[in-house]
N, C-alpha and C positions, 0 to 999 in steps of 0.2 A: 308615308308618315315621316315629314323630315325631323320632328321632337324624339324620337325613340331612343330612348335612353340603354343606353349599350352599357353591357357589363364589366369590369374591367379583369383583362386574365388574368388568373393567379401565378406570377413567377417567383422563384426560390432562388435568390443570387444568379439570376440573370439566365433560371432554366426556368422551364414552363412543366406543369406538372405532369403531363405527359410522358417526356424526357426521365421528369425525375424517379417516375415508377418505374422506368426498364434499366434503372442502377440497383445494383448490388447494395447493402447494405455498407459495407465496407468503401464504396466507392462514390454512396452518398454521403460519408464520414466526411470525404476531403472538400465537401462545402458548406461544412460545419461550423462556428468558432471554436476556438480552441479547448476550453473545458468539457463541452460535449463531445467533440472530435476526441478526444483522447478515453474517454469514456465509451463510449463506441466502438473505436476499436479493442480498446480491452475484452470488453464483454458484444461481442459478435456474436459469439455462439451463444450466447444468453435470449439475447435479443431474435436471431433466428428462430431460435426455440419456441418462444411466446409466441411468435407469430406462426408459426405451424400448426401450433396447441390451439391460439385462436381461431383458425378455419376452420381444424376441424369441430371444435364448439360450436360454431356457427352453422356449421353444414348440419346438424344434429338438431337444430333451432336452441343450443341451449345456453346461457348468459356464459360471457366472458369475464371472470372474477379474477383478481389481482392483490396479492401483497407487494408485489415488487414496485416501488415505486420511483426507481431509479432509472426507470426504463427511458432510453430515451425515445422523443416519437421516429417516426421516419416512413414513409411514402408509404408500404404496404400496408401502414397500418391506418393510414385514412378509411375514414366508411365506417368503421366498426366503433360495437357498442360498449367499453368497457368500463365495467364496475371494479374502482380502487378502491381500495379498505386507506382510511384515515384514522384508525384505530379504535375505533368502534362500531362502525358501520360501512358498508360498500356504496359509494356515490358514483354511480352512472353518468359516463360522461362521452359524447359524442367526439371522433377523430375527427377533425377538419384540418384543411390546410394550413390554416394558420398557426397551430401548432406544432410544427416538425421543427425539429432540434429541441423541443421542449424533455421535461423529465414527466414523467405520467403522474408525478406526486404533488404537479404545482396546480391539477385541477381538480385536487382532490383536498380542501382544504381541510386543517386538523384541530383549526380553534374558529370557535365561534366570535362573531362579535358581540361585545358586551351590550347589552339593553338594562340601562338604567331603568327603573320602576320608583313607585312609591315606596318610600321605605316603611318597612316594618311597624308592630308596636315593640316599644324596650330597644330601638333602632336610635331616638334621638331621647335627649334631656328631657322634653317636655312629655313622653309618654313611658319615664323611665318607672314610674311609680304603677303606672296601670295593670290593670289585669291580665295574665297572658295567652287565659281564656277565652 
């Protein structure tokens, strides 16, 4: 089959995801940009933390639930299924590669968009007299 469409690998500034699982979180910090790098390592042991908490919720089959939504992503945390709170409800949302260096809160949105409708009655002039009935 000379048409076979091949997939293109996933690299992360110039590592391949492979590589990027056997760093440390701290050591994935340093191919970061600057605002999450600095966040990262501040909060290490935060970030640890969650992900410990996450396995072992998972080994248990039970959902992974989140307020924190500062989190940044990072390698270990690919695969898994996590539910952020957006402040009224928890949105499920799949790790993938393409989100590492991400914060967990940017795919967890907290406003809807607006959907215009028909307006109301007592909405415009010409049905400001009618009955509300």
């Amino acid at each position: 089959m000379e048409n076979e469409i091949k997939k293109k690998e996933f690299t992360y500034r110039g590592k391949t995801f492979e590589e990027l699982k056997k760093l440390d979180v701290r050591e994935f910090a340093k191919y970061l940009e600057a605002r999450p790098r600095r966040s990262v390592l501040r909060q290490f042991q935060q970030i640890e933390n969650f992900i410990e908490r996450a396995k072992t919720k998972i080994s248990r089959n039970k959902q992974v639930k989140t307020h924190q939504r500062d989190i940044i992503v990072v390698p270990k945390m690919v695969g898994m299924k996590i539910h952020i709170y957006n402040g009224r409800n928890f949105i499920a949302s799949d790790i993938i590669e393409e989100m590492l260096g991400h914060t967990l809160g940017e795919f967890s949105l907290t406003r809807n968009k607006v959907k215009h409708g028909k307006s109301g009655v007592g909405a415009t002039k010409g049905t400001k007299h009618k009955s509300k009935k």
